[in-house]
DRENLUMMAR-587889 format. One record per residue (C-alpha): residue number from 1; x, y, z. Coordinates in steps of 0.2 Angstrom, whole numbers. Layout:
! DRENLUMMAR-587889
+-----+-------+-------+-------+
! num !     u !     v !     w !
+-----+-------+-------+-------+
! NUM !     X !     Y !     Z !
...
+-----+-------+-------+-------+
! end
This chain:
! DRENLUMMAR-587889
+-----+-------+-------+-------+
! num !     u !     v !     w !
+-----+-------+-------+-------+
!   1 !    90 !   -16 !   -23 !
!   2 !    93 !   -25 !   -40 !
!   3 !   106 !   -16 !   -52 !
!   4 !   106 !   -27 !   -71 !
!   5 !    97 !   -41 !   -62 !
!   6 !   107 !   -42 !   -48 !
!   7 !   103 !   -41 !   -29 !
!   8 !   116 !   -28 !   -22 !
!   9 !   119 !   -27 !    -4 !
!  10 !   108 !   -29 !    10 !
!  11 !    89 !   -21 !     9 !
!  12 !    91 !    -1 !    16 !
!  13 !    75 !     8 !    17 !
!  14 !    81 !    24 !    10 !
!  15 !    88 !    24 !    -8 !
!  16 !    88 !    39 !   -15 !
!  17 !    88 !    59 !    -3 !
!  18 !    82 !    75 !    -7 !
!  19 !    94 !    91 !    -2 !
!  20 !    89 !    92 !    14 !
!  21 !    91 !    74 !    17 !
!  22 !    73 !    70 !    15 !
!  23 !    68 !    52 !    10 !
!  24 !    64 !    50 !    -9 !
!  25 !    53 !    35 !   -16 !
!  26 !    56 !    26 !   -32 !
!  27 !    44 !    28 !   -44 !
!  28 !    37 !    14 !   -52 !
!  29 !    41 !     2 !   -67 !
!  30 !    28 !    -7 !   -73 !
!  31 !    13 !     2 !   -79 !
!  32 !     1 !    -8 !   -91 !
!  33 !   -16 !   -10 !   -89 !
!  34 !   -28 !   -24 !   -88 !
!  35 !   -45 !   -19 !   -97 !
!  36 !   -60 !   -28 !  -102 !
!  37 !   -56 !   -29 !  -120 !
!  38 !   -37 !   -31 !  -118 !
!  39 !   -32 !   -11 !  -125 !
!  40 !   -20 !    -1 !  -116 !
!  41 !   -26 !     9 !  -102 !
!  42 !   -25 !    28 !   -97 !
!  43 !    -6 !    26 !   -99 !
!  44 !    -4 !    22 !  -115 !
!  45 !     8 !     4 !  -112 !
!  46 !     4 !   -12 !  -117 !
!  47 !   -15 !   -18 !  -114 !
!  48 !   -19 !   -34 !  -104 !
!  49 !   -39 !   -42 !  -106 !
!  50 !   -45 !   -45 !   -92 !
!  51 !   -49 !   -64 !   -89 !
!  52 !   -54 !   -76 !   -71 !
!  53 !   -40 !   -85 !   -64 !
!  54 !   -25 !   -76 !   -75 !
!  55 !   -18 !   -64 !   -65 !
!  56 !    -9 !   -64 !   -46 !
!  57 !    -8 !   -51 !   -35 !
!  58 !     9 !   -52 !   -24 !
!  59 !     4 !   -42 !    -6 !
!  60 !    12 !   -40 !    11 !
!  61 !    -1 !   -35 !    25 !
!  62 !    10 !   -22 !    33 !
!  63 !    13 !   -13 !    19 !
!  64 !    -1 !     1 !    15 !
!  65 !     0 !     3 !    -4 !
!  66 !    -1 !   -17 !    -7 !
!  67 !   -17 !   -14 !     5 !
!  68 !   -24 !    -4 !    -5 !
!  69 !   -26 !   -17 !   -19 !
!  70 !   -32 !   -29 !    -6 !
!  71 !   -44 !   -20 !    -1 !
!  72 !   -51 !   -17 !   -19 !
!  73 !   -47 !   -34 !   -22 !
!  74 !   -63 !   -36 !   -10 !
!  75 !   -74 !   -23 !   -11 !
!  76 !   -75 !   -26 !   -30 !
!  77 !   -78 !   -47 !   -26 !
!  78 !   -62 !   -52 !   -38 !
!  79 !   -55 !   -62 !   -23 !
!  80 !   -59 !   -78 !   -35 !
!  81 !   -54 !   -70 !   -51 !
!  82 !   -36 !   -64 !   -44 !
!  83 !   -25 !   -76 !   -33 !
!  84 !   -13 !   -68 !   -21 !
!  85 !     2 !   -72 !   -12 !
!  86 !     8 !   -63 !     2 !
!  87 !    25 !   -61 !     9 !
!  88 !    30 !   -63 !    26 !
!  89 !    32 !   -45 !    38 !
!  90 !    51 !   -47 !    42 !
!  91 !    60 !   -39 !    29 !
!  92 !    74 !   -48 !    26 !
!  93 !    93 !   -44 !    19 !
!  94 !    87 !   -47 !     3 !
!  95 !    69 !   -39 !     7 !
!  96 !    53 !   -48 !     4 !
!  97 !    53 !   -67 !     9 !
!  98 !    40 !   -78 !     5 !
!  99 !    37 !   -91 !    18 !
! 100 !    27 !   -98 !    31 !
! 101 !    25 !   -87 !    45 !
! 102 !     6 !   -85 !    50 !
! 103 !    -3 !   -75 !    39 !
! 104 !    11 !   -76 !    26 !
! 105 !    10 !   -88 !    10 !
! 106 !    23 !   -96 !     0 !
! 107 !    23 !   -92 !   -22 !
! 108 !    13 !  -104 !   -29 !
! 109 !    14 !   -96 !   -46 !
! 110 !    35 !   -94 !   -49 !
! 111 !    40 !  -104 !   -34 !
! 112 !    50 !   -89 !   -29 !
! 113 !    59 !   -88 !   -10 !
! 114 !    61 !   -69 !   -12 !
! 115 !    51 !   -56 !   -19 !
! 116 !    65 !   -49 !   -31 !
! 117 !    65 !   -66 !   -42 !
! 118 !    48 !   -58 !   -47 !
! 119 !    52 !   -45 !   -53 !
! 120 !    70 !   -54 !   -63 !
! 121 !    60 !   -65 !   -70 !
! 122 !    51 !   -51 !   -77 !
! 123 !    64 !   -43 !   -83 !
! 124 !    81 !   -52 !   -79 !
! 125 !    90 !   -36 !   -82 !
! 126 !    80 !   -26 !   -70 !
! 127 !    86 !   -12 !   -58 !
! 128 !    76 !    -4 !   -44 !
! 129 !    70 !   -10 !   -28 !
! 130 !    58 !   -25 !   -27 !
! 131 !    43 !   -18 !   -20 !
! 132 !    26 !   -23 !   -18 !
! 133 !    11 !   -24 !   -23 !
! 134 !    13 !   -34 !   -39 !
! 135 !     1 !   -38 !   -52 !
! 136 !     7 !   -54 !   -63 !
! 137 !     1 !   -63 !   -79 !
! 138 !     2 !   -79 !   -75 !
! 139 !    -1 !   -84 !   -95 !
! 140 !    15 !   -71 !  -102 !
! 141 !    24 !   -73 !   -85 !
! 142 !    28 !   -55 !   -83 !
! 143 !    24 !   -40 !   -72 !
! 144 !     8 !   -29 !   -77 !
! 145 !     9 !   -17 !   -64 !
! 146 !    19 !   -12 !   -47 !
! 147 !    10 !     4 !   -46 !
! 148 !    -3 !     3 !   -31 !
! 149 !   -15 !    18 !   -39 !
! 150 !   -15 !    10 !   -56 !
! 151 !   -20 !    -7 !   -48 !
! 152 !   -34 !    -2 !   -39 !
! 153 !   -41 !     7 !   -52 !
! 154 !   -40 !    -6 !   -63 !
! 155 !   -49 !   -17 !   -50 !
! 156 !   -62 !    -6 !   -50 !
! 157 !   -68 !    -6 !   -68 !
! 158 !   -53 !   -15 !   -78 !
! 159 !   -62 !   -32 !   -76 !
! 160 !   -79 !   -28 !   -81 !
! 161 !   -91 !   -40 !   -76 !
! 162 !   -80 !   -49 !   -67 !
! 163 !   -82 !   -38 !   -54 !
! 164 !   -96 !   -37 !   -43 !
! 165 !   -99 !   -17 !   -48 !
! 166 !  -113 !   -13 !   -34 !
! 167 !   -98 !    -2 !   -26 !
! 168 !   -88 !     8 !   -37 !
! 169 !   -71 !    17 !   -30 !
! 170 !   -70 !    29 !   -44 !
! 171 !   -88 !    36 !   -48 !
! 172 !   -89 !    49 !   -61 !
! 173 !   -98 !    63 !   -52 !
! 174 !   -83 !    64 !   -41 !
! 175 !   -70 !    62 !   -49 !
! 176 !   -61 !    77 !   -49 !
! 177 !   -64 !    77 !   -30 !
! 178 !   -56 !    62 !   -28 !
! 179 !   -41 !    67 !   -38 !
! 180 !   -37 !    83 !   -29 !
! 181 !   -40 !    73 !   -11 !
! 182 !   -29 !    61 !   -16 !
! 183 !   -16 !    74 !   -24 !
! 184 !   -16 !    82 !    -7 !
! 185 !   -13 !    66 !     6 !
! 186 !    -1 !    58 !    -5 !
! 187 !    15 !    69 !    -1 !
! 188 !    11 !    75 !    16 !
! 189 !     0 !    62 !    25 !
! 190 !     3 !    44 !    14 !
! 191 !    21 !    48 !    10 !
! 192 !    24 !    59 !    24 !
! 193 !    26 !    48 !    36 !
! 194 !    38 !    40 !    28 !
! 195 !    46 !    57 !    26 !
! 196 !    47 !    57 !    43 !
! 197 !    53 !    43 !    49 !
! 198 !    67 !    39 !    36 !
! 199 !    73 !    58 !    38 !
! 200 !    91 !    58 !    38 !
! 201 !    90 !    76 !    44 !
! 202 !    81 !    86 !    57 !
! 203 !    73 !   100 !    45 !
! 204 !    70 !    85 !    35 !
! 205 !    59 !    77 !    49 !
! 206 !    53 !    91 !    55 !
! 207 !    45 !    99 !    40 !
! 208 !    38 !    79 !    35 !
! 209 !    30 !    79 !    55 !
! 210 !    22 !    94 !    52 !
! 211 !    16 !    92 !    35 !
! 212 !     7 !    76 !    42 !
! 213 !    -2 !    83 !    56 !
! 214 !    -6 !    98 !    47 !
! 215 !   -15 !    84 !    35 !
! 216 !   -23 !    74 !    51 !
! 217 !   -30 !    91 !    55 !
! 218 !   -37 !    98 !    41 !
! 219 !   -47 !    80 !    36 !
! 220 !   -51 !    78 !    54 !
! 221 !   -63 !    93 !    52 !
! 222 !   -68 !    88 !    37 !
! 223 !   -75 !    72 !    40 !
! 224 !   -87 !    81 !    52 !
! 225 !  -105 !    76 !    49 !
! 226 !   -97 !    66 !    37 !
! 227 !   -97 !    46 !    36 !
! 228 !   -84 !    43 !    22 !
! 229 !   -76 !    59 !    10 !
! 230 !   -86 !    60 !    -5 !
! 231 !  -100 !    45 !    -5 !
! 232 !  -111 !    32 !     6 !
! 233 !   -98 !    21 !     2 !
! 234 !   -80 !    20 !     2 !
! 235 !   -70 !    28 !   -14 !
! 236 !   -53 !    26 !   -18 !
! 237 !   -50 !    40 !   -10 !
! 238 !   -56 !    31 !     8 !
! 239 !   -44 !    19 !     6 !
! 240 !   -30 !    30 !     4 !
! 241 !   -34 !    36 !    20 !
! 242 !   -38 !    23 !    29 !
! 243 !   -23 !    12 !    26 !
! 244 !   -13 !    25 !    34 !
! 245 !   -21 !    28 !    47 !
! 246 !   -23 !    10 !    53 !
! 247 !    -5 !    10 !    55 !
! 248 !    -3 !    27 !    63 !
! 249 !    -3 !    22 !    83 !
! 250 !     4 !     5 !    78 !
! 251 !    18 !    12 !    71 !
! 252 !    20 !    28 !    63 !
! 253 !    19 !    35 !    81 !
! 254 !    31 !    28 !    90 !
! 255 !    43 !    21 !    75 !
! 256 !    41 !    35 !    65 !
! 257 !    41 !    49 !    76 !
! 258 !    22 !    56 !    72 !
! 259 !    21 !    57 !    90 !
! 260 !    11 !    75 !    90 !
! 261 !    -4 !    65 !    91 !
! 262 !   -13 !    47 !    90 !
! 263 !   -27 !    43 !    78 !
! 264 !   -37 !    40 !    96 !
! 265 !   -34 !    59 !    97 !
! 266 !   -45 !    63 !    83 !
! 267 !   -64 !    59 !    84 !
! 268 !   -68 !    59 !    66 !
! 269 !   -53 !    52 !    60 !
! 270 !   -57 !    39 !    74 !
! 271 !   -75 !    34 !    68 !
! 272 !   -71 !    37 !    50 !
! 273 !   -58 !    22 !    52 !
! 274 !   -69 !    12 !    65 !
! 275 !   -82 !    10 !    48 !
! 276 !   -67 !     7 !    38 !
! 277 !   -62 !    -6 !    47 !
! 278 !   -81 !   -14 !    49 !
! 279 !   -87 !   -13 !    31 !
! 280 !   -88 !   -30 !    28 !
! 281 !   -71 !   -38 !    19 !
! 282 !   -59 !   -26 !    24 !
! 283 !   -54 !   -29 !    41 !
! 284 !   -48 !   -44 !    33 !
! 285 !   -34 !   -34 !    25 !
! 286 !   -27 !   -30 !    40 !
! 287 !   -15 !   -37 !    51 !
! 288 !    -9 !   -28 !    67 !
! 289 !     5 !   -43 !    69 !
! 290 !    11 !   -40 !    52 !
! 291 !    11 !   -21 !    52 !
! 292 !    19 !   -23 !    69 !
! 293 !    33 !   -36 !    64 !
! 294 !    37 !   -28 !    48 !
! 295 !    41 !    -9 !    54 !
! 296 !    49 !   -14 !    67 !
! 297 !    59 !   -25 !    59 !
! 298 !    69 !   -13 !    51 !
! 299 !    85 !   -11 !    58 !
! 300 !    88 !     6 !    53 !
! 301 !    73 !    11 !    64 !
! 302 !    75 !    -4 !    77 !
! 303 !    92 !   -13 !    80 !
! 304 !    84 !   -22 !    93 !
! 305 !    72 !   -29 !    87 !
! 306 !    61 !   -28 !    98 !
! 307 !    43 !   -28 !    94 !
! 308 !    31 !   -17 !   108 !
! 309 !    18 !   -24 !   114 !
! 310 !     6 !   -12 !   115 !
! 311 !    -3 !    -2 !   109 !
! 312 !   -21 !    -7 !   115 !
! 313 !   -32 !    -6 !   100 !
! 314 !   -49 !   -11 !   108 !
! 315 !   -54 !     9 !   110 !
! 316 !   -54 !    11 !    89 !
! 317 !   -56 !    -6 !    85 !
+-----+-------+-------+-------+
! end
């Protein structure tokens, strides 16, 4: 992590524990908002207008929350509004690299080699980790947001008619379902499986595991009869799911632990992603090599480094 600016050590994906040993995520940094009129959003920092060709969005493919603002990024037709860079899937000693693995990009915007010059150049006394997404200014050269919820609702209506706004993520009649859905997967399905697998404990991992299939199960019946969780279309809410579950056999399963079950155990979870997968734009966010490559590079997880070959993904995809 950076500490006043400064990369400290090699990149460890636990930072912070509970009591129990349990993995804790940093919170966030950067919270302002892009709007259509430039005023602050829902909280309250400073207001960014929302113009074409301004702002960059900094991704890696085998990270879920950077997903999810790819995703966005596509259902709401912003991909020529917003440029992104994405990071290669090795994490590195000094974390995100950008380069020219296949898939990856280099930074056309700061020329950066890592992803925690970003985040320096933003603030050259910054300390945290240097994670990702990002949302840049290219025009004040500073970081808008590194929260993965506040971008993508800001993709959905922060750009006005920039957007293509046939689909919206975040409609009005379902709001507070979507809220209290996405209250609920955050800690125990989202989260939880990193709970699980960077456990340093066993009651650590074992109350993450069955906090996550305890979530698996109780969506699993309620998708029944169901297509999507609250509309004909997909809501933020969808996304939320769906990123985790993309990466559940090819990762959380084996790397992680999450080994009670496979996503091609569930039926409804299975379709519901299989039409997540197929609505047109988003398989395009996904990168089995990249989600593959990137978790298993973690040496904490996978001295080896060895990167399995399986498993076969034709049956969900």
């Amino acid at each position: 992590m950076l500490v006043n600016g400064k990369w400290t050590e090699d990149w460890q994906p636990v930072q912070a524990k509970d009591e129990k040993g349990g993995f804790v995520r940093q919170t966030s940094s950067f919270r302002s908002w892009i709007t259509p009129d430039g005023r602050p959003g829902p909280t309250g920092e400073r207001g960014f207008k929302a113009e074409a060709g301004r702002y960059h969005l900094y991704v890696a493919l085998i990270c879920p929350w950077a997903s999810r603002t790819l995703i966005g990024r596509k259902l709401k037709g912003l991909e020529d509004v917003i440029s992104v860079s994405v990071v290669e899937p090795a994490l590195t000693k000094q974390g995100w690299r950008f380069g020219d693995y296949p898939g990856a990009t280099d930074d056309p915007v700061n020329g950066a080699t890592y992803m925690h010059e970003i985040y320096t150049k933003a603030d050259p006394l910054f300390t945290g980790r240097a994670t990702v997404p990002v949302l840049w200014d290219k025009r004040t050269g500073t970081i808008v947001n590194n929260e993965s919820s506040d971008i993508l609702r800001m993709l959905n209506d922060g750009f006005g008619d920039l957007a293509q706004n046939d689909i919206d993520l975040y409609p009005t009649g379902k709001r507070e379902d979507i809220d209290r859905f996405n209250a609920r997967i955050y800690p125990a399905l989202n989260n939880g499986v990193y709970r699980a697998g960077f456990a340093t404990t066993q009651v650590a991992y074992e109350e993450a595991f069955h906090g996550v299939f305890k979530c698996l199960d109780q969506v699993e019946a309620e998708l029944e009869g169901r297509d999507y969780l609250f509309t004909d279309h997909p809501t933020e809410s969808d996304i939320r799911l769906f990123v985790t579950l993309v990466r559940f056999d090819v990762a959380y399963h084996g790397l992680f632990k999450c080994n009670l079950r496979r996503l091609s155990d569930y039926a409804n979870l299975r379709s519901f992603c299989r039409r997540m997968f197929d609505w047109p734009g988003i398989a395009e966010t996904v990168s089995f090599d990249h989600i593959k490559r990137g978790y298993y590079s973690v040496t904490a997880l996978n001295p080896s480094g060895i990167v399995p070959l399986g498993p076969a993904l034709e049956e969900l995809f």
